[in-house]
C-alpha positions as CSV (number, residue, x, y, z in Angstrom):
1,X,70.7,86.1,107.2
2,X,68.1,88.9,106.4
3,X,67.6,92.5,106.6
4,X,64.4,92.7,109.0
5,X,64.5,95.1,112.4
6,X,66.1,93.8,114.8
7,X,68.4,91.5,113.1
8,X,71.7,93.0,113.5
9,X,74.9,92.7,115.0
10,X,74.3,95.5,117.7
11,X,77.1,96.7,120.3
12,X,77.1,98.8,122.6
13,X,77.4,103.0,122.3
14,X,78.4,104.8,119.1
15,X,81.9,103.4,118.5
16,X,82.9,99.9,117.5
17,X,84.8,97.7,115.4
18,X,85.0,94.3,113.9
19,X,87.7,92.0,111.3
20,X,86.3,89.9,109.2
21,X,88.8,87.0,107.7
22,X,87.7,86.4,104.0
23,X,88.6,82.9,102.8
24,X,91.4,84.4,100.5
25,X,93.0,86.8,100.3
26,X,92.1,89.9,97.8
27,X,93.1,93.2,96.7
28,X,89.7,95.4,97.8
29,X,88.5,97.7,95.5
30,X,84.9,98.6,97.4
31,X,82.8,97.8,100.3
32,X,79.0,97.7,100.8
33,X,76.8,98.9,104.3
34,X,73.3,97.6,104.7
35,X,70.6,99.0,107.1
36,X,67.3,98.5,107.5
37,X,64.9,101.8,105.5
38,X,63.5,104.2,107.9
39,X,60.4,103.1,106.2
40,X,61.3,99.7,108.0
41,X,62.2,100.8,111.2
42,X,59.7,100.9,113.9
43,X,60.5,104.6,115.4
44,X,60.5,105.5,111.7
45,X,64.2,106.8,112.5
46,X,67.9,104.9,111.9
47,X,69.3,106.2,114.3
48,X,71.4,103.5,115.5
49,X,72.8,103.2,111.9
50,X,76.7,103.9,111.6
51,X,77.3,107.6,110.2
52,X,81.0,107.2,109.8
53,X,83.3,104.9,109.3
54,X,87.1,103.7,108.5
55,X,87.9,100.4,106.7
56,X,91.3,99.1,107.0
57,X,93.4,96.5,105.5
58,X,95.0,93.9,108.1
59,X,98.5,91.6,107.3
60,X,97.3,89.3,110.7
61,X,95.1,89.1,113.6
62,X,97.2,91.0,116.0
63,X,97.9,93.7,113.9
64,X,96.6,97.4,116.0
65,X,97.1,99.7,113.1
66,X,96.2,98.1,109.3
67,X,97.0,99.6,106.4
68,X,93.7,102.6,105.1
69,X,91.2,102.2,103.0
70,X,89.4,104.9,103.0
71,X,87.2,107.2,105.2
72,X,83.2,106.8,104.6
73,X,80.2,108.3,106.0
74,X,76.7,106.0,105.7
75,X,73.6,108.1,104.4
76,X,70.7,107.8,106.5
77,X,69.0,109.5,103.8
78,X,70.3,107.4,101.2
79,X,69.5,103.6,99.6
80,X,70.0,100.9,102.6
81,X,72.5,99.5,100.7
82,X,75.5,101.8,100.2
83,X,78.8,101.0,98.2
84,X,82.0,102.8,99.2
85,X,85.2,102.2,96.4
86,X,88.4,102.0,98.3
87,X,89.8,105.4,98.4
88,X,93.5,104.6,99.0
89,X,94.7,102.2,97.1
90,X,97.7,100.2,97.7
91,X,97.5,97.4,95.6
92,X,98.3,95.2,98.0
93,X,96.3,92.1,98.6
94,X,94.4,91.4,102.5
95,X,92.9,88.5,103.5
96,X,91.6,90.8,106.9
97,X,89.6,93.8,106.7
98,X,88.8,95.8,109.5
99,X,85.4,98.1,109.9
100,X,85.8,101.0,112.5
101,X,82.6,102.7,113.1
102,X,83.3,106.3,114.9
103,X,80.0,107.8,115.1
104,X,76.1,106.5,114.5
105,X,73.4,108.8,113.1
106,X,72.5,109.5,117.5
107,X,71.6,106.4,119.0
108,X,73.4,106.5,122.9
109,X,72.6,103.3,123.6
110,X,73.6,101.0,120.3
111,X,74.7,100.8,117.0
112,X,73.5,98.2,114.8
113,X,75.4,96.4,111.8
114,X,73.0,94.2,109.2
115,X,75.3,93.4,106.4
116,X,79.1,94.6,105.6
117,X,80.8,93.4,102.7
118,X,83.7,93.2,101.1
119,X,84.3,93.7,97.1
120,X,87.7,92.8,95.2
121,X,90.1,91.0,92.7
């Protein structure tokens, strides 16, 4: 609901993933990461923020592989909020989308998600 430390979606180590179902489906064209400032953050660091990231497009549920949309890294020096444009484009339409987070900016312990979204026709 807000962007405040603490309130994330945290799991565990560097390496996670998680679909979201959008309530139709779209043809993506860009995605946007939120994290909390370093000016926010208690330690003063982000640490546990995701450094880089693959977002794929999903036909169902129970699909391993989805189709790519591109390869990102998050800037912990950057704005909190980062947009990404889909860098493969298909032109096909997904009602899934899948974020894979393969690294954070050092954290061991967690990695913590604020706010994903999803952008598209």
């Amino acid at each position: 609901p807000d962007v405040h430390p603490g309130n994330c979606w945290a799991f565990k180590g560097s390496q996670g993933h998680l679909v979201i179902r959008l309530s139709m489906k779209i043809y993506p064209t860009a995605f946007t990461l939120e994290h909390i400032p370093k000016t926010l953050s208690p330690t003063g660091t982000i640490t546990s923020a995701p450094r880089k990231f693959l977002v794929y497009g999903l036909d169902d549920e129970y699909q391993e592989s989805g189709t790519l949309l591109g390869a990102y890294e998050y800037d912990q020096e950057g704005e909190p909020l980062q947009m990404f444009p889909v860098m493969m484009n298909h032109q096909i339409a997904f009602q899934l989308v899948e974020l894979r987070v393969l690294s954070n900016w050092g954290d061991e312990n967690y990695t913590c998600l604020y706010r994903f979204r999803v952008h598209g026709n």
